[in-house]
C-alpha positions in Angstrom: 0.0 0.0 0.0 1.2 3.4 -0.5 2.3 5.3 2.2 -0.2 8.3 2.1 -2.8 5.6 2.2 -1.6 4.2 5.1 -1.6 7.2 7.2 -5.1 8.0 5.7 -6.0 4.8 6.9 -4.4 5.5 10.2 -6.3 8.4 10.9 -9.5 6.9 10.1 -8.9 3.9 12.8 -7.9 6.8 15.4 -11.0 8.7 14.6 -12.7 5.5 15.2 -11.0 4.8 18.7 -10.8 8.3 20.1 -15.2 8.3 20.1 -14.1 6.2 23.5 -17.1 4.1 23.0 -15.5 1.0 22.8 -12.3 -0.6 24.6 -9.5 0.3 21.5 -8.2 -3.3 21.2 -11.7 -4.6 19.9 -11.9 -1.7 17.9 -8.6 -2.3 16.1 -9.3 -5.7 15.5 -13.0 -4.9 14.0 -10.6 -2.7 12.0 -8.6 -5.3 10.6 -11.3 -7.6 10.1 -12.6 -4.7 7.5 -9.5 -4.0 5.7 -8.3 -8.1 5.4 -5.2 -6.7 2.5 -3.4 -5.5 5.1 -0.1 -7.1 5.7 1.5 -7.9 9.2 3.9 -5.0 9.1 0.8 -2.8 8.0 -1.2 -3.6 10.8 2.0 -3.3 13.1 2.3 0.1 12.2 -1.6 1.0 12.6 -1.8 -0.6 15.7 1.2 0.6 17.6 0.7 4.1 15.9 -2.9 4.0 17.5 -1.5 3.0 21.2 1.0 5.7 20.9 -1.4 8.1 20.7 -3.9 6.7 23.2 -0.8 6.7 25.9 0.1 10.3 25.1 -3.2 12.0 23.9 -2.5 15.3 25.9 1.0 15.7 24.7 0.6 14.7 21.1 -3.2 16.8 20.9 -0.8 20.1 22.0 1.5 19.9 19.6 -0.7 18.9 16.5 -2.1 22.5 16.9 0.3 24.0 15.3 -0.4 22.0 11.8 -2.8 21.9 9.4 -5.3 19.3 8.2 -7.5 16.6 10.1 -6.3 16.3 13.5 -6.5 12.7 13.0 -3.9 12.5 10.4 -1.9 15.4 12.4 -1.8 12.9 15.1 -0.6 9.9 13.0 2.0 11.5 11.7 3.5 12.6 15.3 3.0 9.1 16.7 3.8 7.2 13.5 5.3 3.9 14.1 6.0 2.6 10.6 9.7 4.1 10.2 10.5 7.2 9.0 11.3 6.2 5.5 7.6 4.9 5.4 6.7 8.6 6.6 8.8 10.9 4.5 7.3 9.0 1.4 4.0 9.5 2.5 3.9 13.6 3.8 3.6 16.8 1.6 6.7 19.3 1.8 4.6 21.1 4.2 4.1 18.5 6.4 7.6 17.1 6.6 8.4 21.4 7.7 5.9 21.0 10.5 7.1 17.6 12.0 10.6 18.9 11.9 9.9 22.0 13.9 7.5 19.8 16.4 10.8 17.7 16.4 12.6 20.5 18.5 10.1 21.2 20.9 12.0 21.0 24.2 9.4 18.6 25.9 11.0 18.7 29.1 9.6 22.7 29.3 5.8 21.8 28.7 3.2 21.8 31.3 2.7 18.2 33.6 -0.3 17.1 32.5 1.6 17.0 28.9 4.3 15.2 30.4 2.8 12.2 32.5 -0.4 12.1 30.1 -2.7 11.0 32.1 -6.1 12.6 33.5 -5.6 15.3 36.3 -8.0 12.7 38.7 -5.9 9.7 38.1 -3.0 12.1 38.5 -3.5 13.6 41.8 -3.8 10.0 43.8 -0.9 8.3 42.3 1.1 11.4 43.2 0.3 12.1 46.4 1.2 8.6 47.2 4.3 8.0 45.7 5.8 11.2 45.8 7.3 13.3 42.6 10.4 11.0 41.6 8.6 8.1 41.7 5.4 9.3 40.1 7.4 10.6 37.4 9.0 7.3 37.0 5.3 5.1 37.1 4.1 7.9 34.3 7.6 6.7 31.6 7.0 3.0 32.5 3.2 3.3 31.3 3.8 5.0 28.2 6.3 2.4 27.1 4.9 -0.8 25.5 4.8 -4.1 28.0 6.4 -7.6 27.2 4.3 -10.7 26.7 4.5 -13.3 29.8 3.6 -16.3 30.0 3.2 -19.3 32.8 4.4 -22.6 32.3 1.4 -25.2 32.7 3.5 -27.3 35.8 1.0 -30.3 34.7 2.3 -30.9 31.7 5.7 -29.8 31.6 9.0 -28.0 33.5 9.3 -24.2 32.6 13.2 -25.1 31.5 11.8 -27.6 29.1 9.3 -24.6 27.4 12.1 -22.6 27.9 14.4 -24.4 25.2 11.2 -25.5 22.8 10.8 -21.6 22.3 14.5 -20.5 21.9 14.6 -24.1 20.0 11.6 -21.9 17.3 13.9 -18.8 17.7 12.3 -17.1 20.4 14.3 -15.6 23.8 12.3 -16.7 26.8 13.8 -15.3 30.2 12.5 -16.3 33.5 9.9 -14.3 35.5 11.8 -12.5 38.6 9.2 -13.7 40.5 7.3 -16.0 39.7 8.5 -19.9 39.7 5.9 -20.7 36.4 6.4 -17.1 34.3 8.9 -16.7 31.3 9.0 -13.0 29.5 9.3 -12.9 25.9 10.2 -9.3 24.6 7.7 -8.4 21.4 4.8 -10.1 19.9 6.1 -13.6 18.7 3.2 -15.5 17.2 2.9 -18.3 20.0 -0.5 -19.9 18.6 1.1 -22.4 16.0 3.2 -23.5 18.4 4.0 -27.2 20.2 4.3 -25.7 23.5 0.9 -23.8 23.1 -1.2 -26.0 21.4 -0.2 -29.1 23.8 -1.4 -26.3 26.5 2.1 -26.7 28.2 1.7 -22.7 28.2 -0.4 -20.1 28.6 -0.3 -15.9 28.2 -0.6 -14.4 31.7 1.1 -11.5 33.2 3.6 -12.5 36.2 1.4 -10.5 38.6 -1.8 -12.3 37.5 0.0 -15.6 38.5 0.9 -14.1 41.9 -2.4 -13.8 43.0 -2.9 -17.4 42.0 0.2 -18.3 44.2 -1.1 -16.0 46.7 -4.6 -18.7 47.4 -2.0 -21.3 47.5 -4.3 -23.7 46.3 -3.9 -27.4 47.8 -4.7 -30.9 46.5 -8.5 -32.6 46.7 -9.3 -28.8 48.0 -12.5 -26.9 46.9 -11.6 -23.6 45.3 -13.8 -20.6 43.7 -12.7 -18.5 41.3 -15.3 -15.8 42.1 -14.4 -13.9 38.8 -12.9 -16.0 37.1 -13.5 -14.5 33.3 -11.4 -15.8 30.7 -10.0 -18.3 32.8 -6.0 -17.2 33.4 -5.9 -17.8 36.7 -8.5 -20.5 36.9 -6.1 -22.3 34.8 -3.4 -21.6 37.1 -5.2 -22.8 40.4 -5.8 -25.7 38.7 -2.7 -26.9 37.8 -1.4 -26.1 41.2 -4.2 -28.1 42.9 -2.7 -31.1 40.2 -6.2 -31.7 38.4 -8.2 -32.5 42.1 -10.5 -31.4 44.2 -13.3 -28.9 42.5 -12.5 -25.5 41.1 -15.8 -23.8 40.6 -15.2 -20.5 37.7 -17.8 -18.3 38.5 -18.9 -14.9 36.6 -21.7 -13.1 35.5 -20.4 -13.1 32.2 -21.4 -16.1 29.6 -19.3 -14.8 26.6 -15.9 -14.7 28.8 -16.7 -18.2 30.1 -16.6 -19.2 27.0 -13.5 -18.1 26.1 -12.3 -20.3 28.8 -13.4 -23.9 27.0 -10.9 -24.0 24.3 -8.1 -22.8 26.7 -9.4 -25.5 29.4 -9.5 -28.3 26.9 -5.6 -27.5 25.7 -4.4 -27.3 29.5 -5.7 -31.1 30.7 -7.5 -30.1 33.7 -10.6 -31.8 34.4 -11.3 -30.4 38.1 -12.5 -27.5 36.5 -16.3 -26.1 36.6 -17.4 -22.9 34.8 -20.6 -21.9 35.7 -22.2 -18.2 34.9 -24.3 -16.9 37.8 -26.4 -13.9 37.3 -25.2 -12.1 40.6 -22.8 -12.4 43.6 -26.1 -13.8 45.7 -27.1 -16.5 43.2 -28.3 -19.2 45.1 -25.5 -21.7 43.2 -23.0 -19.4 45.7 -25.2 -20.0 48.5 -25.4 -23.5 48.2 -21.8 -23.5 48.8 -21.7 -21.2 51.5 -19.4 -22.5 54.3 -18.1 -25.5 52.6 -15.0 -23.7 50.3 -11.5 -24.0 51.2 -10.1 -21.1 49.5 -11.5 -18.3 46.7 -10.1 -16.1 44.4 -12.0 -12.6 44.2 -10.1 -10.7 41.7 -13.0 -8.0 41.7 -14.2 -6.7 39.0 -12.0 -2.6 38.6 -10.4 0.2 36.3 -7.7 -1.8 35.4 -5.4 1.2 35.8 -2.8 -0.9 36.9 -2.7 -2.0 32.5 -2.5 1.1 30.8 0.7 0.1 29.0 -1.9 -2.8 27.8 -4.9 -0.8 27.2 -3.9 3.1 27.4 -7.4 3.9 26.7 -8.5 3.1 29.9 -7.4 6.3 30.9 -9.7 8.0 28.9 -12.7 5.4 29.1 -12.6 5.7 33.2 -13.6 8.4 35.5 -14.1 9.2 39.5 -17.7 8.6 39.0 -17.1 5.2 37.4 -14.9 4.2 39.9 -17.5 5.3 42.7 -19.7 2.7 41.0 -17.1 0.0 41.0 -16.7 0.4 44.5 -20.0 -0.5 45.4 -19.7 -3.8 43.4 -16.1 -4.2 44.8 -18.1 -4.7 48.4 -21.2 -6.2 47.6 -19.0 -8.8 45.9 -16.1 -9.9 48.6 -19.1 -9.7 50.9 -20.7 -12.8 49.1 -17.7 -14.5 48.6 -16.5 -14.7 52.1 -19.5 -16.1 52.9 -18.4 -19.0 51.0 -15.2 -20.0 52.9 -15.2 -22.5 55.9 -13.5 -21.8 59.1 -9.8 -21.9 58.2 -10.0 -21.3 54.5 -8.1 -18.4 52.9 -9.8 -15.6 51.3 -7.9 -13.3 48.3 -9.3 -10.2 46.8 -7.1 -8.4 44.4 -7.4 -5.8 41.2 -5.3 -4.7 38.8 -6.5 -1.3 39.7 -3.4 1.2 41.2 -6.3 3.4 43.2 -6.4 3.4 46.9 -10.2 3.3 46.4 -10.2 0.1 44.6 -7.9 -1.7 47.2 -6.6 -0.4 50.2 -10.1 1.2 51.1 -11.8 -1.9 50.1 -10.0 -4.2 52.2 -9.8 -2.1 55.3 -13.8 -1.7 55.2 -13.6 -5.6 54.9 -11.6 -6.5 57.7 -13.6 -3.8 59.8 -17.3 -5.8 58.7 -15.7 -9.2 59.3 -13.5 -9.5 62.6 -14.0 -13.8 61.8 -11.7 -12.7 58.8 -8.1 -12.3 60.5 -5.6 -10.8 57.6 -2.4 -12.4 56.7 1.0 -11.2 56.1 1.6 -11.1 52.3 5.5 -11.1 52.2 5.0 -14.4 54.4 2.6 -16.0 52.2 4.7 -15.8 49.0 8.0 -16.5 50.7 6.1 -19.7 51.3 4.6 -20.0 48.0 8.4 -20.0 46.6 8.3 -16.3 45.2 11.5 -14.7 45.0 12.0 -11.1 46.7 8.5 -11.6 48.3 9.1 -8.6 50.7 9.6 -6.1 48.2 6.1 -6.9 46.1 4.4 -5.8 49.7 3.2 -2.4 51.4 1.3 -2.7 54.4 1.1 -6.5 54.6 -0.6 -6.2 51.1 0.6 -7.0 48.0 1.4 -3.9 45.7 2.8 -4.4 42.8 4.1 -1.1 40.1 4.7 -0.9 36.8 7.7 1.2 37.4 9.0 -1.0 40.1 8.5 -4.8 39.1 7.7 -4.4 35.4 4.8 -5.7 35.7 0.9 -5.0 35.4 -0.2 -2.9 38.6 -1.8 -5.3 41.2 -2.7 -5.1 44.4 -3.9 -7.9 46.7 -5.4 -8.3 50.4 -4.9 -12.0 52.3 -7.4 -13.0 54.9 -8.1 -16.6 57.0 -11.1 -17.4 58.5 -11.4 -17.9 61.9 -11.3 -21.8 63.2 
């Protein structure tokens, strides 16, 4: 395709994702489903061109003032991520003047909010808590890109063995810092053709998704809930820890994500595994259980601030009034949860949220509601669970873990036991 038509067709995907009416990844790939000549390096470029501008909309909105033309297209040309050969062939004389004297803006002397990128009330929280050097550092690390990790299925196979099947297809696998089932491949490697993945000896999930699974520390013959269990990551992950037995109820409200799970379950082996969609946190299939669960996974429905280097748009799409609603659910749904648990079984809520509101506050108002619930160390539990430098993923006996800090997704996770 010709480059000018390329950025023309850049700038009408943005146009389509900045309406903020839909998450951005399903709107890219509705895109692409549309224009099927595209070739992988065209779609490369239209996709990561899009991100760009989602992760720095203030900054790159400022200077495309000072051109001419649809905004859109002023926009793909600031953020384009094609290659500059692909670009110069593509812009008119003017154009090519414009980006060279946006080029020497000293970005360093704009205003904050043009500099971190994100919304003034996402802002504010994140640096009054962490304080200016550190907040400056969480705003780079979320307007850079994020690896693809992956956890070993321990069922089927060792992670050393996966390990050298992928740099055996040409791929460099490292291990996870942290967690004793992740490997970290830089890029986008197409995994889906592959032995190890189609046996279902491995399976995408971000390192701090499989913490919260090591975190419920899931035993043998036990019976586990995953409250929300969506697409199934860590459902899969429980279930290979529990060694295919016992019962691991999926739960969620959602029927389509459930069934994202089936194809995923059948690669992985398990057969302890039982999704089942309930239309609330009080159907009566939880109270049937109530009292007679070992351990459940509540990783609550939230923001998902803590992925914006995954899904930038988020930033955008979420406000203070949406996360006033999600705390309500937050409650109502550990409430029912905990109801499940037996005396003695451990209780996890967690979000990939980096608000106070969506975790810190949530769990405190917990523990005050339920003195049978008493709250465990979360350094302790992972240094038991094998996790490497478990003291420095905690604040607070809570698990916290940055983007900045640990590379990894923003979690946060709350431990609890049930009284005997």
């Amino acid at each position: 395709m010709h480059p000018n038509a390329l950025l023309d067709l850049c700038a009408e995907l943005l146009r389509s994702v900045l309406k903020f009416d839909a998450p951005a990844d399903g709107v890219v790939s509705a895109f692409f489903r549309k224009n099927k000549a595209l070739g992988q390096r065209e779609r490369h470029a239209l996709a990561e061109t899009t991100y760009a501008v989602l992760r720095q909309k203030p900054l790159l909105q400022s200077l495309a003032q000072s051109g001419s033309g649809p905004l859109e297209r002023r926009l793909a040309i600031l953020a384009w991520a094609g290659g500059d050969a692909g670009l110069k062939g593509a812009l008119k004389p003017q154009e090519q003047e414009w980006l060279q004297q946006v080029r020497q803006v000293d970005l360093a002397s704009l205003a904050p909010k043009l500099r971190h990128n994100m919304p003034e009330w996402l802002a504010e929280p994140l640096l009054a808590r962490l304080g200016e050097e550190e907040f400056w550092a969480l705003a780079a690390s979320m307007n850079e890109g994020a690896p693809l990790d992956l956890r070993v299925n321990t069922l089927k196979a060792k992670r050393e063995d996966v390990q050298a099947q992928l740099k055996a297809a040409g791929i460099d696998a490292q291990t996870m810092p942290y967690s004793p089932w992740g490997l970290r491949v830089q890029g986008k490697p197409a995994l889906n053709k592959l032995e190890a993945f189609t046996s279902g000896a491995l399976e995408v999930q971000d390192e701090g998704s499989q913490l919260l699974a090591l975190a419920l520390d899931a035993k043998r013959s036990e019976m586990v809930v995953d409250f929300c269990a969506g697409a199934g990551g860590k459902t899969l992950a429980l279930g290979a820890a529990m060694r295919n037995t016992g019962r691991l109820y999926a739960f969620d409200v959602s029927g389509h994500r459930l069934e994202s799970l089936k194809p995923r379950l059948a690669r992985s082996g398990l057969s302890n595994v039982y999704p089942a969609q309930i239309a609330h946190e009080r159907d009566d299939r939880i109270k049937r259980l109530s009292g007679k669960i070992d351990r459940v996974l509540v990783d609550a429905p939230c923001s998902g601030l803590g992925t914006l280097r995954r899904n930038p748009d988020l930033k955008w799409r979420q406000s203070p009034q949406a996360v006033a609603e999600l705390q309500v659910k937050q409650r109502a749904i550990l409430d029912s949860a905990a109801r499940l648990l037996k005396p003695g079984g451990r209780l996890v809520y967690a979000t990939c949220s980096l608000l106070e509101a969506e975790n810190e506050e949530i769990a405190r108002a917990f523990g005050e509601a339920h003195p049978d619930f008493v709250p465990l160390d979360a350094a302790a539990v992972l240094e038991k669970a094998h996790v490497t430098q478990a003291a420095g993923l905690c604040e607070q006996g809570f698990i916290r873990l940055w983007p900045h800090r640990h590379r990894v997704d923003g979690f946060f996770a709350a431990i609890w036991e049930r009284k005997a």
